[in-house]
Phi, psi and omega in degrees: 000117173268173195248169212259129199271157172301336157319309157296320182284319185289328188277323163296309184267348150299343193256311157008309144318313152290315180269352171285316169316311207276336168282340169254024185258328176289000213218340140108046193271157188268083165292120217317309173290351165305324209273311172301311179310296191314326197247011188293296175323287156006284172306151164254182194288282209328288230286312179294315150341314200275318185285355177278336183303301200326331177332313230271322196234350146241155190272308189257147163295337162325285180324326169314093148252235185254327186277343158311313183296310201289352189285317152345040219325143190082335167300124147219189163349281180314295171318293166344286183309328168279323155300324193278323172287327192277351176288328180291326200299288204303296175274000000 
């Protein structure tokens, strides 16, 4: 067997990539950084701060709830809430 060059890898985890997007635009999932751009005016900075850590470790606002967000460094009470609200608004 021969080995898979960084090249090959990197291009095997862009459609990897691509094809997770596209499954999840099918199924109507939300991507968490789409979500951040689209809705920043919104937000206060804790908030955007935090989904962006969030980024790191979920794909989608789906993947979200509240006991994740706490998991967040910076997340508390407030911040929730501000989530939660600006989720009613949005979705």
């Amino acid at each position: 067997m021969s080995k898979i060059t960084l090249n090959e890898y990197n291009r095997a985890l862009l459609i990897c990539q691509q094809y997770r997007a596209q499954i999840d635009s099918e199924i109507g999932r939300t991507p968490l950084r789409s979500f951040i751009e689209y809705n920043k005016h919104r937000m206060s900075k804790r908030l955007v701060n935090v989904l962006n850590k969030a980024t790191a470790k979920f794909d989608t606002v789906e993947d979200l709830t509240e006991g994740k967000l706490l998991t967040i460094r910076g997340c508390g009470q407030l911040t929730i809430s501000e989530f939660n609200q600006l989720i009613s608004e949005v979705l």
